[in-house]
Steps between C-alpha positions, in 0.01 A plus 500: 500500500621148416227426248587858314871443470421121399301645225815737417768214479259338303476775270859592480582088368219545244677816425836400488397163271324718260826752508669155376295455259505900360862516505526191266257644308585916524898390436464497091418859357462385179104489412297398207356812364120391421223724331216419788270823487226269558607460852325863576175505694235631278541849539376745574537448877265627745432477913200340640510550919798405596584333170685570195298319211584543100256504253326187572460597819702231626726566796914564429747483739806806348811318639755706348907680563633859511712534229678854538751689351276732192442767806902539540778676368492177261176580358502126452425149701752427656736135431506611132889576554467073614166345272323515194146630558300264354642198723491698838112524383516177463695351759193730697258321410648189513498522871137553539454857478194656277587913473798721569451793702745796300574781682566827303568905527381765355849632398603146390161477230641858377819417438710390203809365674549097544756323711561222655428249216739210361360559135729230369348218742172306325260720352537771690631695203144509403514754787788709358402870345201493787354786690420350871144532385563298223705243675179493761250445172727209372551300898093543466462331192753234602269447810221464318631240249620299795193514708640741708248823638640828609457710779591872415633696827531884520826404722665868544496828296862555490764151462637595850245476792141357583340829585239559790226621236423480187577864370819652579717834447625334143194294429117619548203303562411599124849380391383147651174445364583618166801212520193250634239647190794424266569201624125357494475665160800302351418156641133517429432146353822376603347123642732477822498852637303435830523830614664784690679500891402934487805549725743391704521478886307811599680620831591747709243818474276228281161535657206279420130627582573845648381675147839695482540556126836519523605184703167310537657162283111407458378759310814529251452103457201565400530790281776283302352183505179696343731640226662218405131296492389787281728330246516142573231410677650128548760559708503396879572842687744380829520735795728479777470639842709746633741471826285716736295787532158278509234654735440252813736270338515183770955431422740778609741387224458364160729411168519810245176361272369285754263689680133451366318549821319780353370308179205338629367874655654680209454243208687632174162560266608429128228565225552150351359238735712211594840590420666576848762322642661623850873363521693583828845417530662319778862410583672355796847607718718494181378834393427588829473366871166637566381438904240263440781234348672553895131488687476222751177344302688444171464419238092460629479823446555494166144381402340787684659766342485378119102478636509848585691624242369385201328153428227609717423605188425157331404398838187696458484471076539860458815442261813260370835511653819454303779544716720706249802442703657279769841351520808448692827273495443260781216215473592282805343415794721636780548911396229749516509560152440191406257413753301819358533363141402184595207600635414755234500242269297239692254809498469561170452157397219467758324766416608483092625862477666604188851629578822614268815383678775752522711439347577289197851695524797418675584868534236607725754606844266414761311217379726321267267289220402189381796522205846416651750796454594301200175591324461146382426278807219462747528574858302152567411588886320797361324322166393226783317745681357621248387220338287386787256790351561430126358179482159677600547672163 
């Protein structure tokens, strides 16, 4: 006990000198825009075991944010009421990060209807007169001329709520790949597309491996991830897991998306080799105070389940993991939650997991971001964290 709490006030100084450091950096907004395409990995990328490798077959590391906002009544990323888009790209990258996760609807890539935006603040007038699909097309293109790659995640079908499936009474399963066909279809040769997060936190009546067509998350993964190969056969397919409804699953509970128990029995078979990524998501008390964070043997028995769960996975180089989400507001040493991140991060950098952090946003409720609610400044505890994992980059 002594030696692992030495190691944990040792951490927390490192921490908090680095958070020094960040907030003297992180304190001025205002970022040279640079053209730096050239940044990219040579694309396309592809897996190898446990690796994600681009088209030299050399091994990348996607350290990257959730930027949301396009899958809301705003139909666009949000802080463009605060920022110009090309320097919160910029100011992005600038902190380390390689690709943007971007969540989106299906009802906000239909409509015409824009809010949210400060068009007289930078360039973002170039943005003015835009559909949210064009406003999507033009934060691409912006990533790509600042070295930036973009993750494209089927986030909810309506702007309201994450829904348990991936069909709904509105929104049919044909509804959604047709949005993921047009999609692949309209980005195909776009350089910094890596590929497509199929959907969303599968949960409740979710199933994986039980060969239910109508919940079984497995076999609708794969019957988009086919279609959208069918038209870009570049593109890294990500699956997450579901919440339950695994057979013989060894964890009672799991995260909405986390739950890939059943992946290495019922492996998601896509006709283009080497494209799969499996990308759980994982939070800690802030979005809710599951039992294991109040279990005698925490947080120890935190490296068993993320075992079980998913990087069992890698473990045995069946497939990548790219933890599409994690977050939460506390990063110290002394509350659960930020015991959990802590340790979630010492994880990943051990075992050199890809991960997007959620959120870039301030505006996230439960999990606050690493933007201050200005939309300008760095939360530097958070960037510190992080940045133990960046420098594997």
């Amino acid at each position: 006990m002594f030696h692992r709490r030495l190691v944990r006030f040792i951490a927390c100084g490192i921490l908090g000198a680095i958070a020094a450091l960040c907030l003297s950096f992180g304190s001025t907004p205002q970022l040279a825009i640079a053209a730096d395409a050239t940044s990219l990995p040579p694309m396309p990328l592809s897996t190898q075991g446990a690796q994600i490798v681009d088209a030299t077959g050399k091994p990348v590391l996607l350290h990257g944010v959730n930027w949301f906002g396009i899958e809301t009544e705003t139909h666009s990323p949000h802080g463009l009421w605060a920022r110009d888009y090309q320097e919160m790209l910029a100011q992005i990258k600038s902190l380390g990060y390689n690709f943007i996760r971007v969540p989106f609807s299906i009802a906000s890539l239909r409509s015409t209807e824009v809010s949210g935006i400060d068009f007289s603040i930078g360039n973002n007038a170039a943005l003015l007169g835009k559909s949210p699909l064009e406003i999507l097309d033009t934060i691409i293109q912006e990533a790509e001329r600042q070295g930036l790659l973009i993750l494209l995640d089927s986030h909810q079908l309506n702007e309201r709520i994450i829904p348990e499936l991936w069909y709904d009474e509105e929104y049919s399963e044909a509804d959604w790949i047709e949005t993921w066909t047009m999609l692949a279809e309209r980005y195909r040769g776009q350089s910094n597309i890596l590929g497509a997060d199929l959907k969303n936190e599968p949960h409740g009546k979710a199933s994986w491996g039980d060969d239910k067509v109508e919940t079984d998350w497995r076999l609708a993964a794969e019957r988009a991830g086919n279609a959208v190969l069918a038209v870009d056969p570049t593109w890294l397919i990500l699956v997450q897991g579901v919440e339950n409804n695994v057979p013989n699953q060894q964890l009672d509970i799991h995260w909405q998306g986390g739950n890939l128990e059943g992946a290495g029995r019922y492996p998601v078979r896509l006709a283009v080799a080497n494209k799969l990524v499996y990308s759980p998501h994982e939070y800690g008390t802030g979005v809710f105070n599951q039992p294991w964070f109040s279990a005698p043997e925490f947080p120890e028995n935190l490296r068993d389940r993320w075992e079980i769960g998913f990087h069992y996975l890698a473990t045995e180089n069946i497939a990548p993991i790219l933890i599409g989400e994690f977050g939460g507001r506390q990063v110290d040493c002394q509350s659960a939650e930020g015991i959990w991140q802590q340790k979630l991060v010492e994880y990943i950098a051990e075992n050199d997991l890809s991960y997007a952090y959620w959120s870039w946003n301030p505006n996230s409720g439960d999990t606050g971001g690493i933007l201050l609610d200005d939309w300008q400044q760095v939360n530097a505890e958070k960037q510190a964290l992080l940045a133990t994992t960046l420098v594997q980059s």
